[in-house]
C-alpha positions in Angstrom: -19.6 -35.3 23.7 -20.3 -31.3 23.5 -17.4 -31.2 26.1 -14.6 -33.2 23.8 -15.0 -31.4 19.8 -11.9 -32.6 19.1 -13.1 -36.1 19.4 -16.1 -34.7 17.1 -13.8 -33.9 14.9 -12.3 -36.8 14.3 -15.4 -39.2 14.0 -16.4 -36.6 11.4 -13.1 -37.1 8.6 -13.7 -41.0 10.0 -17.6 -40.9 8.6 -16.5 -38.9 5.8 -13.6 -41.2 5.2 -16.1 -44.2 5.4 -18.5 -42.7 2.9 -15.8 -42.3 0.6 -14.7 -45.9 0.9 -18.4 -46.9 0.1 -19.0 -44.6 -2.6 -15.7 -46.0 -4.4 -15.2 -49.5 -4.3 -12.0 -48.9 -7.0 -10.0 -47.7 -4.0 -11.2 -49.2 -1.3 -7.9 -51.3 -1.0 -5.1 -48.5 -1.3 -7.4 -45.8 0.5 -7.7 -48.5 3.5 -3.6 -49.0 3.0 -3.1 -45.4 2.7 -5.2 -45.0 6.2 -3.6 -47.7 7.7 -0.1 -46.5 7.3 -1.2 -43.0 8.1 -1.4 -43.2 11.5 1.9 -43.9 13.3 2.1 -40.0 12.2 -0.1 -39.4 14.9 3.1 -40.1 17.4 4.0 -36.6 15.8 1.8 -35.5 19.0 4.5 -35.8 21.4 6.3 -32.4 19.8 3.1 -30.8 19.5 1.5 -31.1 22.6 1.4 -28.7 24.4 3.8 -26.5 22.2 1.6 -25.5 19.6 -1.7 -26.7 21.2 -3.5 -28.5 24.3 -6.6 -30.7 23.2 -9.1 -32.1 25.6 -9.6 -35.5 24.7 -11.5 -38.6 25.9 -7.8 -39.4 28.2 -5.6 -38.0 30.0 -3.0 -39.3 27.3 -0.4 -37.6 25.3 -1.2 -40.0 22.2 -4.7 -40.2 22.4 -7.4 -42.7 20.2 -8.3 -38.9 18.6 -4.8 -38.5 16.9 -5.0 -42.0 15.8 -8.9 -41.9 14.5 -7.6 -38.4 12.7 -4.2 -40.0 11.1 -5.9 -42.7 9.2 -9.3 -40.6 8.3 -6.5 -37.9 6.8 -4.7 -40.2 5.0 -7.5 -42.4 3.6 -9.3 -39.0 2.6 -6.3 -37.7 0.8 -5.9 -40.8 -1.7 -8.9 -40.4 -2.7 -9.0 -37.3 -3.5 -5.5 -37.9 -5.1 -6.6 -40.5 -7.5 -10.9 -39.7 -7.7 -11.4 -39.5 -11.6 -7.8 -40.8 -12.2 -7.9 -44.8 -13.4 -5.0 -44.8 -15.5 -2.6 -45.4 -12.9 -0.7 -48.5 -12.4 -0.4 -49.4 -8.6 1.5 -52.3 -6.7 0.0 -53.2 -3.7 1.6 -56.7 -2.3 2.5 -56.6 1.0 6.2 -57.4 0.5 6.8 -54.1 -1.8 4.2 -51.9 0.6 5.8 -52.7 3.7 9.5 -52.5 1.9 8.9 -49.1 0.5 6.5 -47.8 3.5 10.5 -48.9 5.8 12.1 -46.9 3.3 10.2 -43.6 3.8 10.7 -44.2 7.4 14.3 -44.2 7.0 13.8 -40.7 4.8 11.2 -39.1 7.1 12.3 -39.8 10.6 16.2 -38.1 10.3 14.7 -35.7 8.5 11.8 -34.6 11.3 14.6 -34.8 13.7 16.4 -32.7 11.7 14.0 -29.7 11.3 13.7 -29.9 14.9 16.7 -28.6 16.0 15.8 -25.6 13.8 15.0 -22.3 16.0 11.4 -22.2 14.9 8.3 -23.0 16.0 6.9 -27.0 15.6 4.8 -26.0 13.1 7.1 -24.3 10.8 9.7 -27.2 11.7 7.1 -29.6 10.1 6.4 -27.7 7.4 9.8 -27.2 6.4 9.9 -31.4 6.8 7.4 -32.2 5.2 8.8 -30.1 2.1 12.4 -31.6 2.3 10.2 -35.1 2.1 8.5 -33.8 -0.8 10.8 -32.5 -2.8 12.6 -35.5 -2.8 10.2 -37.2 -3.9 9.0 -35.9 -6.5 12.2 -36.1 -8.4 11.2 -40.1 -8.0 7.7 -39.6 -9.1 7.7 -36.4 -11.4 4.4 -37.5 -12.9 2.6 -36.9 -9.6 3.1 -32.9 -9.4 -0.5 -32.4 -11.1 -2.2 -35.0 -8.3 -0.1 -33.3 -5.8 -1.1 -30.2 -6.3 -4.9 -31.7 -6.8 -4.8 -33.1 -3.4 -3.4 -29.9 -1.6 -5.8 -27.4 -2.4 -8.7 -29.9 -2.4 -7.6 -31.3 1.0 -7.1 -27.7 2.3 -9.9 -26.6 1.7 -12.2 -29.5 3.1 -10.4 -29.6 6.3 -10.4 -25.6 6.8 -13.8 -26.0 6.3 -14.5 -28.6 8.5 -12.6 -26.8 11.1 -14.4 -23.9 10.6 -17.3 -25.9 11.4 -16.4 -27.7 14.3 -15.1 -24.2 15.7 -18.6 -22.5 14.7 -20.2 -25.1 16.6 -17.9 -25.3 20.0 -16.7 -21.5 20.2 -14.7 -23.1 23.1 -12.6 -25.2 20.8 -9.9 -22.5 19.6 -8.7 -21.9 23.4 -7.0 -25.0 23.3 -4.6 -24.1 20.3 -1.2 -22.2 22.1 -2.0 -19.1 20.9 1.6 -17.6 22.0 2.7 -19.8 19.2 1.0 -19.1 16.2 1.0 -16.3 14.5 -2.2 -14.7 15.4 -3.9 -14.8 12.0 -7.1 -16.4 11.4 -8.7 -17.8 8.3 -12.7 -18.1 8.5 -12.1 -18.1 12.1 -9.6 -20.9 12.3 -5.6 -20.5 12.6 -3.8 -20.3 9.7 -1.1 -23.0 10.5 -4.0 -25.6 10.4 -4.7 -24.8 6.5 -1.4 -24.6 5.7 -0.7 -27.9 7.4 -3.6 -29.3 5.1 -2.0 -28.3 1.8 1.4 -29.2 2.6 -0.1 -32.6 4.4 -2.0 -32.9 1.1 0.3 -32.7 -1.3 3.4 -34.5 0.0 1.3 -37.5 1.2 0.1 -38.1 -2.5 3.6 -38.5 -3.3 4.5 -40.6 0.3 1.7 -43.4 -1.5 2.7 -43.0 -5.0 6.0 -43.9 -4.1 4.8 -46.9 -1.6 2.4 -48.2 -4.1 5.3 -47.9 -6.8 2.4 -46.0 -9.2 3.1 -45.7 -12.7 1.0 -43.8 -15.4 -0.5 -46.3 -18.0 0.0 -45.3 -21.5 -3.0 -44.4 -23.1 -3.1 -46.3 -26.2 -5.1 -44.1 -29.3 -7.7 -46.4 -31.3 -6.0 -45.0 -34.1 -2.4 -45.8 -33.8 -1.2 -47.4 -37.2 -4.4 -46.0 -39.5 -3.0 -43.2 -40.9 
């Protein structure tokens, strides 16, 4: 396994993603949702490989059970940490409305990557400039969300800089199979920028990507004194 640390990796935000589900059984049904439709992102591999990097994985595949393991650990991960010491939010999770408005971000995110990649930029500037245009839209849908948006961005960049860090501590080897030619050379606790900024934008947009699926609503705190004074 010491030869494959992306693999590591990824069981890794899977057992962390799994202790999370156990430590809070309140979520357990989005966060497992919020996994779930998570990982079709992982197709995002074909533009990334071997532009912006070249992982060794269990395969020889271009989509490979890693991407997959990591789409649904990221995406579980981040609704918790969207939502953990949040109950006053109203979510609808039937299958008919998940699946309806899950097809309706697809019809918003999909042009839109294929838009940003015909700009003259690198793949990962031409996500994050995607995953903004998705984000931004959004939020004029979900205004409420910008304080868990912002929550889940900083939190979700730092735990997976930090587990990067790790992993790249531990298998020095690791970092030669990012495409160094196209990144921008700087490093961040020993790990390439683009990967932490991919976190906080990931972070924060995908908070509004499940609000908007699980049609979330704040629920109106009611004050024990209403109608006493």
């Amino acid at each position: 396994m010491t030869e494959y640390p992306y693999m590591i990796a990824c069981l890794l935000l899977l057992a962390v993603s799994c202790g999370l589900w156990w430590l809070y059984p309140q979520h357990r049904k989005p966060m497992c949702i919020s996994g779930l439709l998570s990982m079709p992102s992982s197709m995002t591999t074909f533009f990334f490989v071997p532009e912006y990097w070249r992982p060794v994985r269990l395969f020889s595949l271009t989509l490979g059970v890693e991407d997959i393991l990591f789409s649904f650990a990221t995406g579980a991960i981040a609704w918790v940490v969207a939502l953990y010491g949040k109950d006053r939010i109203k979510l609808v999770l039937s299958p008919a409305t998940v699946l309806k408005r899950y097809c309706r971000i697809l019809f918003l995110g999909i042009p839109v990557l294929l838009m940003m990649r015909q700009v003259p930029l690198n793949v990962m500037t031409q996500a994050f400039l995607g995953i903004c245009v998705v984000g931004v839209i959004l939020h004029f849908n979900r205004r409420f969300v910008l304080p868990y948006a912002v929550k889940t961005a900083v939190v979700f960049c730092a735990f997976h800089s930090m587990l990067l860090a790790g992993i790249i501590y531990t298998f020095p080897e690791f970092i030669s199979q990012w495409n160094h030619t196209d990144l921008s050379g700087i490093l961040i606790i020993g790990i390439p920028v683009e990967e932490s900024l991919w976190a906080l934008f990931y972070g924060g947009c995908w908070t509004y990507v499940m609000m908007f699926i699980f049609s979330a609503e704040p629920e109106p705190v009611t004050s024990p004194y209403r109608g006493r004074l």
